[in-house]
C-alpha positions in Angstrom: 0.0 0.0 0.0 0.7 3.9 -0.2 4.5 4.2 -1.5 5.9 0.8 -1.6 2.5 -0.1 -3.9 3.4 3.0 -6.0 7.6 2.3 -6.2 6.7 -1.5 -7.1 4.4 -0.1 -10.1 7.3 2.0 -11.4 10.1 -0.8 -11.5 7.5 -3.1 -12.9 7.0 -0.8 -15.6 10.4 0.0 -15.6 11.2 -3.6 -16.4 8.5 -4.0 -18.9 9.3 -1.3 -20.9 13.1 -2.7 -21.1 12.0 -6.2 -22.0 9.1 -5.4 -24.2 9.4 -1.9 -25.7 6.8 0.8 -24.9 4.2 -0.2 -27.4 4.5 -4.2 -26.0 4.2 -2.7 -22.4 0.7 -3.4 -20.8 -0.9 -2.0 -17.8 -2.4 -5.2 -16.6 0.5 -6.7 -17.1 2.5 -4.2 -14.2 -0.5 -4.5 -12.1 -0.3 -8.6 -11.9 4.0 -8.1 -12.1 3.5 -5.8 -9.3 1.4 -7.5 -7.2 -1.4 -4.6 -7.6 -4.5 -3.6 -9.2 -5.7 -1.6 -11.8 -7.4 0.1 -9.8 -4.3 0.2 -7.6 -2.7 1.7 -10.8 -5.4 4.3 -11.8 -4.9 5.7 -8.2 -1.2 6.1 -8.0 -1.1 7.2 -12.1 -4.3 7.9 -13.6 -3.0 7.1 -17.5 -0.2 5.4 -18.9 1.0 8.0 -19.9 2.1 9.4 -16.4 2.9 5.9 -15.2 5.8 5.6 -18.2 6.3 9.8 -17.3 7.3 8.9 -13.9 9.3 6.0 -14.7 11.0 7.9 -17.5 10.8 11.6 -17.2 13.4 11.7 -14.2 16.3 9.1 -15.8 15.5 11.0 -19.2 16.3 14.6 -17.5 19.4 13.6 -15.6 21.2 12.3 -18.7 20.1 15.4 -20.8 21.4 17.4 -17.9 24.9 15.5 -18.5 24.9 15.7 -22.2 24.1 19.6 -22.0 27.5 19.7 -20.1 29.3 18.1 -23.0 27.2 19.9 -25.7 28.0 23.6 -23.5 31.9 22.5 -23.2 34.8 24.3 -24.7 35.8 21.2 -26.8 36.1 20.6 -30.5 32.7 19.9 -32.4 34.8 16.3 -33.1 35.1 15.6 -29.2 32.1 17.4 -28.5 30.1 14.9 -30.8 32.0 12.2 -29.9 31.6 12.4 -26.4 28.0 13.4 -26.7 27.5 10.0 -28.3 29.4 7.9 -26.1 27.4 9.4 -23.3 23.8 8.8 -24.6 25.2 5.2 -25.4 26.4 4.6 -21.6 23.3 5.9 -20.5 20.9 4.1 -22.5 23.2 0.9 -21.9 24.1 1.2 -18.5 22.6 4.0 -16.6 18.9 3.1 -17.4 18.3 0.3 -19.8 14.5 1.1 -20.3 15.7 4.4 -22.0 16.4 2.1 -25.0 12.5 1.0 -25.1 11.9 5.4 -25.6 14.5 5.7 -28.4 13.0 3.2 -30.2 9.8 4.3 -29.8 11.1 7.5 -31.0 12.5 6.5 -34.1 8.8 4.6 -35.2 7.3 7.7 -34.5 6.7 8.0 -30.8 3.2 7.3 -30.2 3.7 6.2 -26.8 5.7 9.3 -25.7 4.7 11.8 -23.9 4.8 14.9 -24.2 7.5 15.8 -22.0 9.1 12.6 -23.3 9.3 14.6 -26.7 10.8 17.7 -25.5 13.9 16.0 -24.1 14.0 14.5 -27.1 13.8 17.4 -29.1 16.3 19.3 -26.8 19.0 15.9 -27.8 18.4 16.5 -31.1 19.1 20.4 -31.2 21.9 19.6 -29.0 23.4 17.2 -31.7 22.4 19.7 -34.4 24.6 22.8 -33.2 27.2 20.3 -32.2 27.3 19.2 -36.1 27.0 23.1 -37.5 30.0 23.7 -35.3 32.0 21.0 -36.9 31.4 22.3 -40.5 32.0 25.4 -39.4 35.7 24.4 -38.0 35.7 21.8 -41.3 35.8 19.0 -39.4 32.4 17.7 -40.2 31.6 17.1 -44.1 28.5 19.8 -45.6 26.0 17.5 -45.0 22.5 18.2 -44.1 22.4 18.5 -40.4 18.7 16.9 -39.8 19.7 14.2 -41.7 23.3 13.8 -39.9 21.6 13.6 -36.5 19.4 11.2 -37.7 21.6 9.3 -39.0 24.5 9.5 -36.1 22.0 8.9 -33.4 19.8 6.8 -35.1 22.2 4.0 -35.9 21.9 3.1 -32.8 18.8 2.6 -31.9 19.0 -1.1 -33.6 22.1 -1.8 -31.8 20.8 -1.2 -28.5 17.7 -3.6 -29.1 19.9 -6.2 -30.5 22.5 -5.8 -27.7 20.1 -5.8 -25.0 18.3 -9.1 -26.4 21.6 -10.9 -26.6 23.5 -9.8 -23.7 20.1 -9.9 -21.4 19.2 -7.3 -18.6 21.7 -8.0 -16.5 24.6 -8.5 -18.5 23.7 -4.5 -20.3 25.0 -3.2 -16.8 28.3 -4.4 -17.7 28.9 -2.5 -20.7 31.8 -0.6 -20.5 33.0 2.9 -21.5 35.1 1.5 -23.8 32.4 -0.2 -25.6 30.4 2.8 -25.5 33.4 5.0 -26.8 33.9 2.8 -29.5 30.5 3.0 -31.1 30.6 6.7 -30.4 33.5 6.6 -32.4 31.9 4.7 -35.4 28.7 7.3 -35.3 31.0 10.1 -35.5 33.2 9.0 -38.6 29.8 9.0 -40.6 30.3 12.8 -41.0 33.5 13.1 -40.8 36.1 15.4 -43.1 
């Protein structure tokens, strides 16, 4: 009851939504994972929408927090990117593997996500797109079209991560290193490199 009911909703959902994507994520299915009801759910939520909010909204803010940092810093576009990249990587991998169930969702058109969902989103993207407008500016990035470049950098990924976390299993994402991480980032970068 009260909080613990409310905290075991979340990481049930939190888990679904890594295993089974947003769109394969079912409310009755958190209430009987949970040990709850729907009605149990409707009182501490209201929609799905604010039951995937609360599970998402707060991991999704702290790592747009830390790639503002990078995107803000005083390095080259090159490092800039790169690290970007590697970050959003580690997070998704690592920090919060349910983050991979919202990029995905994203990239198929985001019908689950909310709308605050889609604002951090959006703020990733313009982060990535000034990142890339600096690097042709300095001629380390290629004239490309920037949309596209950002779609294309960041968007490689998504498949990755979905593949990677079906093989390697829950658990076994949490080990993914830096090193891993930095060497996709690496990859995504040399797409629009000079």
């Amino acid at each position: 009851k009260g909080p613990g009911t409310r905290l075991r909703l979340m990481n049930a959902a939190a888990e679904s939504f890594a295993a089974n994507g947003m769109g394969g994520t079912f409310i009755r299915d958190i209430a009987n994972s949970s040990n709850a009801t729907l009605a149990n759910v409707n009182r501490h939520f209201r929609t799905e929408g604010t039951l995937l909010g609360a599970v998402v909204d707060p991991k999704l803010a702290v790592m747009i927090r830390r790639l503002s940092a990078i995107a803000r810093s005083r390095k080259s576009a090159t490092r800039k990117l790169g690290l970007l990249y590697m970050e959003y990587v580690h997070c998704v991998l690592r920090c919060e593997p349910s983050l991979s169930a919202v990029f995905s969702d994203a990239i198929h058109g985001g019908e689950h996500l909310t709308y605050d969902i889609k604002t951090h989103l959006l703020s990733l993207r313009a982060m990535a797109a000034s990142i890339i407008h600096e690097g042709i500016e300095q001629g380390a990035f290629r004239e490309v079209n920037v949309e596209h470049a950002v779609h294309m950098v960041f968007g490689t990924i998504v498949p990755f991560l979905g593949i990677h976390q079906h093989m390697r299993g829950r658990r076994q994402m949490a080990r993914f290193t830096r090193r891993e991480a930095a060497a996709i980032a690496d990859s995504g970068v040399a797409l629009i490199m000079n």
